[in-house]
N, C-alpha and C positions, 0 to 999 in steps of 0.2 A: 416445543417451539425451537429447541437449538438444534433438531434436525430439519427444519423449517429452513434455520440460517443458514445451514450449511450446502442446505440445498438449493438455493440463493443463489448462493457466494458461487459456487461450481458452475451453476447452468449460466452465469455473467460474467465470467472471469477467464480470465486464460492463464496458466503459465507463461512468464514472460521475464527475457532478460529485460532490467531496468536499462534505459536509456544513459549513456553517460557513465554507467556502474554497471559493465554488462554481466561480472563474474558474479553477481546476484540476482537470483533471479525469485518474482514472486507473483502471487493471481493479484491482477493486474485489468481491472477493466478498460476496455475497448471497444472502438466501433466491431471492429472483425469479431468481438466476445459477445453482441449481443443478439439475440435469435432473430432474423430476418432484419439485418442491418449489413448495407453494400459500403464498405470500406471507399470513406472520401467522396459515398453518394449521401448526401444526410447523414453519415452515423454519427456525426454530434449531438443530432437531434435524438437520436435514440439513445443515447449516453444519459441527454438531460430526463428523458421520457422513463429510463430507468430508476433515477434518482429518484425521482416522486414516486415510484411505485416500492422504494425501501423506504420511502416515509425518510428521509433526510439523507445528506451528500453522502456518499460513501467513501470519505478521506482515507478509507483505511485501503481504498485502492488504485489510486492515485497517487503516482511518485511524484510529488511534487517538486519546482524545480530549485525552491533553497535546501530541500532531502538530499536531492539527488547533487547538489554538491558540494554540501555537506561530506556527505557517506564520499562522494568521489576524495574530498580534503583527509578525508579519517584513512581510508584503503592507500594513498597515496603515503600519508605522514603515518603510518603507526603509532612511531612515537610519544605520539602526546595523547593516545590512553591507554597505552599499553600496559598491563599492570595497574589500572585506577579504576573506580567506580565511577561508571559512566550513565546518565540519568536523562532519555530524551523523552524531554517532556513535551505534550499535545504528538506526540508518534507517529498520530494514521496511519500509512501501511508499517510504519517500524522499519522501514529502509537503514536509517542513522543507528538505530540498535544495532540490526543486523551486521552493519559495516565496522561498528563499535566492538561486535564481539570476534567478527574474524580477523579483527586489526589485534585482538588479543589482551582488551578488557580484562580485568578479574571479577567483575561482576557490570551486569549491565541491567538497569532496570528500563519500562519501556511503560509510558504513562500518556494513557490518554486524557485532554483536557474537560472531556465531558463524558458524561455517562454513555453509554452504549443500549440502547434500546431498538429492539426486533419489533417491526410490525410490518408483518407480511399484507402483502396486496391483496386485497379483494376479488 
């Protein structure tokens, strides 16, 4: 089943710099990521139509926009976790880790708020 997910995750996702946070970049769903969806024709609709076919949101790829800045306040100030144990809890894509750990964290943990369950589409 976990090369079920992963084959998900690849064939809906694209590589992409994050908006706002471009020097990180991560798979990232999108209208343009989803197989027969026209960029700003419907592809929201195919975004949602995706969602329901992984059986729940898929937060973990979506930057959201208190992540994204977030992660932009962390990359900008290092300072204030540079060196600390950094713990972003409810994560989804893990952006704020990410930014956590190149801002120079000594340890970063990255917690999502609910269990993660695969159930591939019919």
């Amino acid at each position: 089943m976990e090369d079920d997910a992963e084959d998900f995750v690849r064939a809906h996702t694209r590589l992409a710099a994050v908006p706002y946070v471009p020097e990180i970049r991560l798979r990232l769903i999108t209208p343009a990521a989803v197989p027969g969806a026209v960029p700003d024709v419907g592809g929201d609709d195919r975004v949602y139509e995706l969602w329901e076919r992984a059986g729940r949101l898929p937060f973990w790829a979506c930057p959201w926009a208190g992540g994204q800045a977030l992660a932009r306040h962390v990359l900008d100030h290092p300072e204030i976790v540079r060196g600390r144990t950094v713990l972003d809890l409810a994560t989804g894509s893990g952006l704020v880790a990410v930014a956590a750990a190149l801002a120079g964290a000594a340890l970063v943990v990255a917690n999502a708020s609910t269990r993660t369950r695969w159930r591939p589409s019919a």
